[in-house]
matplotlib code that plots the C-alpha trace (Angstrom):
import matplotlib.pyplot as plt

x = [0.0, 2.7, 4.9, 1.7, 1.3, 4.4, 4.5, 1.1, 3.2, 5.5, 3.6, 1.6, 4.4, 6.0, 2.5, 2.1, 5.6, 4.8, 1.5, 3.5, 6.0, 3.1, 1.8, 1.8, 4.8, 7.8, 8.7, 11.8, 12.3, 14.3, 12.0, 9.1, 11.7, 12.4, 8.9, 7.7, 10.4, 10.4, 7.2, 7.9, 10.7, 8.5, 4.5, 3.8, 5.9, 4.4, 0.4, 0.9, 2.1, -0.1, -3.0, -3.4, -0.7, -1.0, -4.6, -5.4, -2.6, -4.5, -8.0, -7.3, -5.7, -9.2, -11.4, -9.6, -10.0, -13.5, -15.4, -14.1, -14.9, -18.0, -18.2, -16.8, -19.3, -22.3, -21.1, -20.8, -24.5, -26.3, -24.1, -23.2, -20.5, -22.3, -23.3, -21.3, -22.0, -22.9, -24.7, -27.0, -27.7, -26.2, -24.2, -27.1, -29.2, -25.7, -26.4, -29.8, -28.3, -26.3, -28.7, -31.2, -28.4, -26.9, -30.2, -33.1, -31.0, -29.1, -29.7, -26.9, -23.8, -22.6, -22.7, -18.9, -16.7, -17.1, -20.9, -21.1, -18.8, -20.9, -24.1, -23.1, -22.0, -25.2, -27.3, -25.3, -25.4, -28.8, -29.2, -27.3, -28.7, -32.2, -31.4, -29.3, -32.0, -34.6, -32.8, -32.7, -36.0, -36.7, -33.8, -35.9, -38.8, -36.1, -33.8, -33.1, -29.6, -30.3, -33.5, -31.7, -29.4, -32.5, -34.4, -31.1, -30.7, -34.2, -33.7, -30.5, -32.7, -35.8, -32.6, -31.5, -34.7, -35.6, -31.8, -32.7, -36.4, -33.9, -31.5, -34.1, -36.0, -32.2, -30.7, -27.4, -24.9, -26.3, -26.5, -22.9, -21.9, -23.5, -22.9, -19.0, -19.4, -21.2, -17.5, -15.8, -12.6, -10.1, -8.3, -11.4, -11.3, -10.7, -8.4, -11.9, -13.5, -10.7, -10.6, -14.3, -13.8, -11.4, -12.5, -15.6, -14.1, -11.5, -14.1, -16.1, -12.8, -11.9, -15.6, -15.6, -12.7, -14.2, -17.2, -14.8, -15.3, -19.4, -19.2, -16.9, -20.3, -23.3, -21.4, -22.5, -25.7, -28.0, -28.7, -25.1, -24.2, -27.5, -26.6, -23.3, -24.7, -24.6, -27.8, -28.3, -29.8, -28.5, -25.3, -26.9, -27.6, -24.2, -22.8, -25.4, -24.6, -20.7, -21.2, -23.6, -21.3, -18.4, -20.2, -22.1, -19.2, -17.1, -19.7, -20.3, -16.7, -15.6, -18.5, -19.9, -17.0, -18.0, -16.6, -13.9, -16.6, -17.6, -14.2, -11.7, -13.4, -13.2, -9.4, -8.4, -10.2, -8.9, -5.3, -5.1, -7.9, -9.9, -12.9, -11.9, -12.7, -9.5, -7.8, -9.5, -10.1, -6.0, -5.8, -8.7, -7.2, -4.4, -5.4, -8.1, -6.0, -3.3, -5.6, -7.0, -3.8, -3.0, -6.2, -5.2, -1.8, -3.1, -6.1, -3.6, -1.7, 1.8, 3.6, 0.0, -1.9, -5.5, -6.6, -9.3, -12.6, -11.6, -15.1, -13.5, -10.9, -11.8, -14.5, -11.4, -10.2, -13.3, -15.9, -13.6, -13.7, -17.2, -17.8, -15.2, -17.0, -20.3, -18.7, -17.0, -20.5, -22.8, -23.9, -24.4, -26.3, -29.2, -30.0]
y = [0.0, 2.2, 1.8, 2.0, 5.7, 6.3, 5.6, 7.1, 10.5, 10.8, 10.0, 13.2, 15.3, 14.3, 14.6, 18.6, 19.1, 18.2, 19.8, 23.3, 23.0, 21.9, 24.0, 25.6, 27.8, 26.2, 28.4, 26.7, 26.6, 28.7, 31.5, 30.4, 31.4, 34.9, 35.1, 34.2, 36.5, 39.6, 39.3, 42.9, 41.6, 39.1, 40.4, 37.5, 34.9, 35.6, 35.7, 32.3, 30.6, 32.1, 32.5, 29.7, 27.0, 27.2, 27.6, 24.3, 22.3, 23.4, 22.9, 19.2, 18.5, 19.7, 17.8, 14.7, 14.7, 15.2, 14.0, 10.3, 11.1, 12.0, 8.8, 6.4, 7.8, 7.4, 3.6, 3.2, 4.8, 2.8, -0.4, -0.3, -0.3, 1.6, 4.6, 7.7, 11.5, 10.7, 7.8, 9.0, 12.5, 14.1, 16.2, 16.7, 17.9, 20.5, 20.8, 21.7, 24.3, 25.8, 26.4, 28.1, 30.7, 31.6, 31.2, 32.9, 34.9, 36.4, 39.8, 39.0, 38.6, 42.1, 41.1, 40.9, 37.9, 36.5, 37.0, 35.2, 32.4, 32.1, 32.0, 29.5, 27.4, 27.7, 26.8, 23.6, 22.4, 23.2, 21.2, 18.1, 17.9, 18.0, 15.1, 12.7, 13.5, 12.3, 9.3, 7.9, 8.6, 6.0, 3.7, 2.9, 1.4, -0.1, -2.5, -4.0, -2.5, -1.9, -0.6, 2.1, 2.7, 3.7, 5.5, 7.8, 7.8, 8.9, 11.7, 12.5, 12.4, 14.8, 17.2, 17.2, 18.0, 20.9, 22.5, 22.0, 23.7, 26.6, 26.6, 26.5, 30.2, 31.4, 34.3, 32.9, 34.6, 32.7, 29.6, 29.4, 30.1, 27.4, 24.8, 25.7, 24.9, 21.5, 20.3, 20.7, 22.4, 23.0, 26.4, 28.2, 28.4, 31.5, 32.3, 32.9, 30.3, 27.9, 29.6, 28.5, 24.9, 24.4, 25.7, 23.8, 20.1, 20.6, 21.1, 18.3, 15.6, 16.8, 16.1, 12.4, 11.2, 11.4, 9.0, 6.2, 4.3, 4.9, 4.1, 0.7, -0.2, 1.2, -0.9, -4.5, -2.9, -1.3, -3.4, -3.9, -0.2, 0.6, -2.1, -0.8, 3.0, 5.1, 7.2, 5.6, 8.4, 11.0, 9.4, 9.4, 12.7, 14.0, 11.2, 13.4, 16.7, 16.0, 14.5, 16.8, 19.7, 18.4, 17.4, 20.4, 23.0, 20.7, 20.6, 24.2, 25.6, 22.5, 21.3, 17.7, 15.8, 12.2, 8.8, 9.9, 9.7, 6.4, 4.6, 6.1, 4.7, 1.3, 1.3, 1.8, -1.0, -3.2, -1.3, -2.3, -5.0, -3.8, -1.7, -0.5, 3.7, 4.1, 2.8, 3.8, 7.1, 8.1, 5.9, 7.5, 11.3, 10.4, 8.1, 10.6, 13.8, 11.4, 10.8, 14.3, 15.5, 12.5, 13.7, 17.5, 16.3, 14.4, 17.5, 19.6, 18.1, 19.2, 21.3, 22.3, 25.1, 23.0, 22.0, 18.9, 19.3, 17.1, 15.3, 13.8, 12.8, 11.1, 9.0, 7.6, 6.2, 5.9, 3.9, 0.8, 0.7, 1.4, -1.1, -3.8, -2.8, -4.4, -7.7, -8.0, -7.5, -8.7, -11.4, -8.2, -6.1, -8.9, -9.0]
z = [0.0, 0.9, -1.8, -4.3, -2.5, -3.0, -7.1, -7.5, -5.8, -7.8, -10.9, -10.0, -9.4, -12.9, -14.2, -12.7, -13.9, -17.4, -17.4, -16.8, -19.1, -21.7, -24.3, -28.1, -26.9, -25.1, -21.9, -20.4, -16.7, -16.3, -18.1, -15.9, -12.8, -14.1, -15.0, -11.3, -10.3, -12.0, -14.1, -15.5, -17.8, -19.8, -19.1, -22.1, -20.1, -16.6, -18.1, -20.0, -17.2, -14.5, -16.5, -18.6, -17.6, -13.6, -13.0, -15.9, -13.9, -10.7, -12.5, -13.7, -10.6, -8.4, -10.6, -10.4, -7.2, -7.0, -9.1, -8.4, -4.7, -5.4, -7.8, -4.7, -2.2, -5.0, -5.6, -1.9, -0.9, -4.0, -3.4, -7.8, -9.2, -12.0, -10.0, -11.0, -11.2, -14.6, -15.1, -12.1, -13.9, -11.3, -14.1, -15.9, -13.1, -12.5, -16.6, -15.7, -12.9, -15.0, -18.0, -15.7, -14.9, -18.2, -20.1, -17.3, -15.6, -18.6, -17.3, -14.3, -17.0, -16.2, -12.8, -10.8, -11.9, -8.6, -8.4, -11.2, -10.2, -7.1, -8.8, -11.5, -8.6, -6.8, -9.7, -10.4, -6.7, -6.0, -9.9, -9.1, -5.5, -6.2, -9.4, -6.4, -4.0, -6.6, -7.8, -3.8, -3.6, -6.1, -5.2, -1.5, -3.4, -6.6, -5.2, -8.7, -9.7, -13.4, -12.8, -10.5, -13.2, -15.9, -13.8, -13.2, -17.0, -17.9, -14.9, -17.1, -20.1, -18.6, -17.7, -20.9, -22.6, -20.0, -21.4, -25.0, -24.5, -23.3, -26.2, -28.6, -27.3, -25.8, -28.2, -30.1, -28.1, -25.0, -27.1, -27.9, -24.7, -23.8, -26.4, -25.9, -22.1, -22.9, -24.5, -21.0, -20.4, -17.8, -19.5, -19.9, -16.3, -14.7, -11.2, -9.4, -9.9, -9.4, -6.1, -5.2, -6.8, -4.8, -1.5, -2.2, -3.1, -0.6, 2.3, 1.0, 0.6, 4.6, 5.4, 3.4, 5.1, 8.5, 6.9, 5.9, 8.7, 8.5, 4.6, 5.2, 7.4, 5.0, 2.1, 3.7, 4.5, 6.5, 8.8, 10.0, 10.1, 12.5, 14.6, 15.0, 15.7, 12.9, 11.9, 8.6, 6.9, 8.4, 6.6, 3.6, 3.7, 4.3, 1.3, -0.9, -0.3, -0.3, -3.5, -5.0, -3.9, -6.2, -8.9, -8.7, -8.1, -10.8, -13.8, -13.0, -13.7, -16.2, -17.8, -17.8, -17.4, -18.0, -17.0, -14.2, -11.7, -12.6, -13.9, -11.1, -8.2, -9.9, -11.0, -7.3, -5.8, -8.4, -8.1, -4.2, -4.3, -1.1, -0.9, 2.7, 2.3, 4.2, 1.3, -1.6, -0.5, -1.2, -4.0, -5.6, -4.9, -6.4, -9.2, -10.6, -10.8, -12.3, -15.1, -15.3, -15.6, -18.5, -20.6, -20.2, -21.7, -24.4, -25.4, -25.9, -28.8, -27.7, -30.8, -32.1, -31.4, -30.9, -28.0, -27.5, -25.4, -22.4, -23.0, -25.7, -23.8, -20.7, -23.0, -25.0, -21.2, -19.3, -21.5, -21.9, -18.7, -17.8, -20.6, -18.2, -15.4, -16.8, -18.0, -15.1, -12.8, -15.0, -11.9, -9.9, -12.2, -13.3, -9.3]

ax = plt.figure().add_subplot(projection="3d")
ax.plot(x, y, z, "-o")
ax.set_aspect("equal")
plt.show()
């Protein structure tokens, strides 16, 4: 376990390293000193690295974190190994969030940058909690696994069709600022926002840790984690809004990043086979911004000037193994 930690570590450190020195202009490290430095002798050295380099390393690096938290806790609250941020449309009730902000509230663009990052927030957490509280709803009376799983894709779908009713009467301008968010991206994202992502994801990983123990009981079931104690749904309630906070806050600042919630989780209890929270909660840190940080690398073309929606991206790794993950449980699933 330890030395797997310790791998995974410096993976990530090459990884951020890489990620820095990245892009359609070489900066050498040494130029990225002086820039840091004395950022009046190269203004166009100091802005690409602060601006647009820095704050997508930090970006890819918060989301991977997140959003296969978020993934684990889902997975451990509906017992699947199927249940994700976006198979649930949780992302598409954030989706839903944020179309209700950009499209009704249009008049509150010329609001401050960080009124707007806080509203945008807002709107996708208050979208992807009302979808997760909906979809347990339903899961008390559903027991059957796939059943779960297309009930939480039709909720996706209803989401989806309330957006497009939006598009269609929204004015073009609002349209393609819309459509351009749908791709997902992690350089579009400005300073201020990555400031309330991260304040937000960080509170909620602190906060999930102190549930491992409660979620290594709720995972054999509920029987055995009331008999040891724990207030069952008042568990369940915390598990929802953690996880609807950071695929709410993610979604809103990234876009609907699909498949890290869902495939993460799932590659660290295979990578230390256990499913003890107190073991896959590190792994799953560190594998997911590992692999955020691999698709940033690999959207960016490195010597080109184009730069991949991340979408794109994390499907190319994430449905083979979502696609593993139901060959591999199809016993589970037909229960």
């Amino acid at each position: 376990m330890t030395i797997r930690i310790l791998l995974l570590s410096i993976l990530f450190v090459v990884l951020s390293l890489l990620s820095l020195l990245t892009g359609s202009v070489w900066i050498s490290p040494s130029e990225i000193y002086e820039a840091l430095t004395n950022p009046q002798l190269n203004v166009v050295n100091h802005f690409i690295f602060t601006q647009l380099r820095l704050s997508k390393t930090i970006a890819a690096i918060v989301v991977g974190m997140g959003l296969p938290i978020s993934g684990l806790m889902m997975q451990t609250l509906y017992r699947n190994p199927l249940a994700g941020p976006f198979v649930l449309g949780i992302s598409s009730g954030a989706s839903l969030g944020v179309a209700l902000f950009v499209f009704a509230g249009s008049s509150l663009l010329a609001l401050s940058p960080w009124l707007l990052s806080l509203g945008l927030g807002f709107f996708a957490i208050l979208g992807a909690f009302l979808v997760m509280l909906l979809v347990l709803t339903v899961s008390i009376s559903i027991r059957n696994s796939a059943s779960l799983l297309v009930v939480g894709i039709m909720v996706g779908s209803l989401s989806t069709a309330l957006v497009s009713v939006m598009q269609y009467y929204s004015s073009p301008q609002l349209l393609q600022r819309f459509v351009v968010w749908t791709f997902g991206s992690l350089g579009g994202i400005h300073w201020n926002e990555i400031i309330v992502m991260t304040l937000v994801v960080s509170f909620s990983i602190v906060f999930s840790f102190g549930l491992m123990k409660s979620m290594n009981a709720l995972m054999i079931n509920e029987d055995y984690a009331k008999g040891l104690g724990i207030k069952v749904n008042y568990l369940k309630i915390k598990m929802i809004v953690l996880s609807s906070l950071m695929a709410g806050i993610i979604t809103a600042y990234a876009g609907p990043i699909a498949f890290i919630g869902v495939a993460i989780p799932h590659l660290a209890r295979n990578f230390i086979h256990t499913s003890d929270h107190r073991k896959t909660l590190p792994i799953v840190l560190l594998l997911g911004s590992n692999m955020m940080l691999i698709c940033d690398l690999i959207s960016q073309l490195p010597g080109g000037t184009t730069v991949l929606p991340i979408n794109s991206v994390t499907a190319l790794f994430g449905a083979p193994i979502v696609i593993w993950i139901v060959i591999k449980n199809r016993s589970f699933l037909n229960s």
